[in-house]
N, C-alpha and C positions, 0 to 999 in steps of 0.2 A: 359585896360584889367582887374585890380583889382577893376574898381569905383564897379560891379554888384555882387563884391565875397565878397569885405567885408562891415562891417557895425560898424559904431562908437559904442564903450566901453560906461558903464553906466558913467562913469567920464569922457569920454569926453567934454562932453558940458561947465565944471565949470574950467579943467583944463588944455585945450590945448592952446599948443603955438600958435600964431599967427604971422601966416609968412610973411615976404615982397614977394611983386611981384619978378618973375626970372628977371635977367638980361638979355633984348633980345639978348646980343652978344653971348651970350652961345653958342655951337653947338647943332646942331638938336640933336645928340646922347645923348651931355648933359643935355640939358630938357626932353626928350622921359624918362630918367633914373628918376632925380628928379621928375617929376610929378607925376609917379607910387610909389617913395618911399613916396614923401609926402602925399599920398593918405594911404599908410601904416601905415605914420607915425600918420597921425590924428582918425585912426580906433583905435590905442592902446591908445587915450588918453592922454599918457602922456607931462608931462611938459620938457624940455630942463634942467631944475635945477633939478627936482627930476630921471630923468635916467639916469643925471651926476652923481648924489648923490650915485648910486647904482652900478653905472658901471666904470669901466677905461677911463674916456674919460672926456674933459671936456666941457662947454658950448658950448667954442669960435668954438671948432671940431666939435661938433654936430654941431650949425648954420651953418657952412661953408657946412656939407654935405649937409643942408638943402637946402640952398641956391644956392648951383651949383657949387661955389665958389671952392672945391675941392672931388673928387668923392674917395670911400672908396678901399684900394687896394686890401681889406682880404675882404669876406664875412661875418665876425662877425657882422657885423651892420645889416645887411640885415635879419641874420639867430635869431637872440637875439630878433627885434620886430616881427617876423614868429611865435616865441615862445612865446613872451607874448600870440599873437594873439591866438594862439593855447589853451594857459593855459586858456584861458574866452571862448572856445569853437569857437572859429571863426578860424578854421584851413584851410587854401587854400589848394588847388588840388595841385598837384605835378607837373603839366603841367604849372599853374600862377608862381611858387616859381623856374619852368626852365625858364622860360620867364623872371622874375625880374634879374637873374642871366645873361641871355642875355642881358640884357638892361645896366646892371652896366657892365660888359665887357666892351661893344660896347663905353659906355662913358667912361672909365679908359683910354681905345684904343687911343682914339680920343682928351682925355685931357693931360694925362699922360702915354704918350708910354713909357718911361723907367718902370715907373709902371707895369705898364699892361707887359712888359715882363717879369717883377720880380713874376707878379703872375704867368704868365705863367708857370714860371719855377716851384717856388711853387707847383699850383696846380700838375705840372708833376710829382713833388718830393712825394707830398702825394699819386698819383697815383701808383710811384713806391715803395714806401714805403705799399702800401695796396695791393699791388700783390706780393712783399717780404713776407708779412704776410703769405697770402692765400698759397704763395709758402710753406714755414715752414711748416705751418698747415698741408699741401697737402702731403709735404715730413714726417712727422711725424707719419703718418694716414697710408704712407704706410710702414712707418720703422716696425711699431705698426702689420700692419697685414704681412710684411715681416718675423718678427718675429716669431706670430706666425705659421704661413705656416713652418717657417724652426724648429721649433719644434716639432707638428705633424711632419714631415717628418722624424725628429729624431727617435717620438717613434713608425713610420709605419717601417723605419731600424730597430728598436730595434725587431717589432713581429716578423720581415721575417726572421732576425737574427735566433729567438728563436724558429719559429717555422722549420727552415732547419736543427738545431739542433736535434727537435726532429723527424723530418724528418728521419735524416741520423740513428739516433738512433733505431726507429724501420723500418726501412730498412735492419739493422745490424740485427735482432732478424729475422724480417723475414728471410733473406739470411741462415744465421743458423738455425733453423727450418727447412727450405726448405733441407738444407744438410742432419739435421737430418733425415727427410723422404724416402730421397732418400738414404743415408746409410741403414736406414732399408727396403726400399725396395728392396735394395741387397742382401742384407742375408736372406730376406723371401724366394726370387727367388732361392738363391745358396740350401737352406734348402728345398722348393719345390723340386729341379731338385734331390736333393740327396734321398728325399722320393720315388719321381717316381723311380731313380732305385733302392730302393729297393722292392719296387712292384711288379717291372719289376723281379729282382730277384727271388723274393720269387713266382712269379705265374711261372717264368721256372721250378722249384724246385718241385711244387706243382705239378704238369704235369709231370714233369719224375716220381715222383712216383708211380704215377694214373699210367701211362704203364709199370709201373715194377710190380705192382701188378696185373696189367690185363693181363700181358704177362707172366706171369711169371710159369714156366713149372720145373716137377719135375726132378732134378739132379738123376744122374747114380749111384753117390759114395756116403755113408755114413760116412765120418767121425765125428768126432765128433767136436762138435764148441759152443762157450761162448760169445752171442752178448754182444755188448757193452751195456750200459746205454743209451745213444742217436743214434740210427742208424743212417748208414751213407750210402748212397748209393752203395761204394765198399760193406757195407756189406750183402746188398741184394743180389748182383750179383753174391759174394762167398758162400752165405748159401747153407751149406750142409743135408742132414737128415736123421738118419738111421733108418735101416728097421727093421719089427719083426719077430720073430724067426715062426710061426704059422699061418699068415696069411700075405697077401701080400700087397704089400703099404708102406709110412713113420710112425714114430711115432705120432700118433695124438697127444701126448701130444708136443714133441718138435715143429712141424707145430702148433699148439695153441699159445704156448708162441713167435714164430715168428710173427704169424698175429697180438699178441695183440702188441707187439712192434710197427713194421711197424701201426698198427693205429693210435697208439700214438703220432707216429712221424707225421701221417699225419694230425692230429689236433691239434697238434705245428703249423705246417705250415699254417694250415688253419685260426687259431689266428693269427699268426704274419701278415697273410698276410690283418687282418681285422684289426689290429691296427693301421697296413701301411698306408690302406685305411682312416682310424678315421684321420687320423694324416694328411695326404694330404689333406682332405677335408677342416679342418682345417686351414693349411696354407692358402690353396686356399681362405679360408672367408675374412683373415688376406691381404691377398696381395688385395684383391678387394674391401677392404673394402679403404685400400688407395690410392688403385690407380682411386677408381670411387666411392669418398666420395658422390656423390650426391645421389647414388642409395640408399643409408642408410638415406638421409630426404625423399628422395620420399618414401618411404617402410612407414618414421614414418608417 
């Protein structure tokens, strides 16, 4: 399978070993092995003394692998002339180098079965030694991102932490606020309803006057009488007026000083009752302006 992959080294020709014939008793597997290594072994060139020289092993072992005589239990033999072959550019396919590995098996099997279980076991040991590895590795990769995940997660607790904090904090401003509003929407209402009755007041007020002076007819008796400074309704009712000695009727000057009174009084009343009005109006801005904030951006 390897005579068409490889090709003899430029120092082949001056310095390669030259082999005896196999020994026909060998087994099939045993030759099948040797033929393709010694086909390997004459592509690198080298001599028996000079890859003793360099390597762990001595003649008499080499000859013997060459020769059939005993087959290698470890693949360092195999893998060591791969790599010379490699270093001068003549590197085989990975499909010939599972094939040569086949072939020494198969002869180990068949020459040397306590061997060939010892590699077995070997190879299984390095197998599980190289998936111990990948394990580690595998485990480490995910300690690593384990890690990190549970630290973001830490500082995603730390924002929700921080942010329910300031959550609860202006929920507490808002709630008070809200109270505030609604406190003073009680007292604008209580200060409304007190406005309106005095409205209410001062327009009854305002009306009993208007028909006391409209109704208002001249008394029998004349005595004599000293209004107050602010009139009072009893004092309408009791005003008296006396008459003149010459001509018939009240005093026009005491009827004078009564009407300008009573006017007086009625544009008291007519002020307060326009202050009343100023002042409810007012309120009224004040209560709707909180209770129907939006009308105040639509307007802006």
């Amino acid at each position: 399978m390897t005579g068409s992959t490889l090709r003899p080294l430029p120092a082949a020709a001056s310095g390669a070993t030259r082999l005896a014939e196999l020994d026909p008793s060998l087994s099939p597997e045993v030759q099948a092995w040797v033929a393709e290594l010694r086909k390997v072994w004459a592509a690198t060139g080298m001599s028996l003394k000079r890859f003793a020289s360099g390597h762990p092993i001595d003649k008499g072992t080499l000859s013997r692998y060459l020769n059939g005589k005993r087959v290698p239990r470890d693949s360092w033999f195999l893998d060591k002339l791969l790599t010379i072959l490699a270093e001068h550019g003549n590197e085989v396919s990975p499909e010939v180098r599972e094939h040569l590995n086949g072939l020494q098996l198969q002869a180990l099997q068949t020459a040397h079965p306590h061997e060939y279980r010892v590699r077995q076991v070997n190879d299984e040991l390095e197998l599980a030694e190289f998936a111990q590895r990948e394990a580690d590795r595998y485990a480490r990769g995910l300690e690593a991102h384990l890690a990190d995940l549970t630290h973001r997660c830490n500082d995603l607790t730390d924002q929700l932490s921080r942010l329910r904090s300031a959550w609860d904090a202006e929920r507490a401003d808002l709630q008070a606020e809200k109270n505030d509003l609604e406190q003073e929407i009680f007292e604008l209402r209580r200060r409304l309803e007190h406005a309106r009755q005095r409205i209410a007041a001062a327009e009854r007020h305002r009306h009993h006057l208007e028909n006391l002076l409209e109704n208002l007819d001249p008394p029998t008796s004349t005595p004599e009488f000293d209004l107050p400074a602010r009139i009072t309704p009893n004092d309408i009712r009791e005003a008296r007026f006396g008459t003149v000695r010459f001509r018939p009727g009240y005093d026009e000057e005491e009827v004078d000083v009564f009407l300008d009174k009573v006017e007086k009084e009625v544009e008291l009343l007519r002020a307060d009752r326009e202050e009343l009005a100023k002042e409810n109006a007012e309120l009224r801005a004040q209560l709707g302006s909180v209770l129907y904030p939006e009308n105040l951006d639509g307007q802006a």
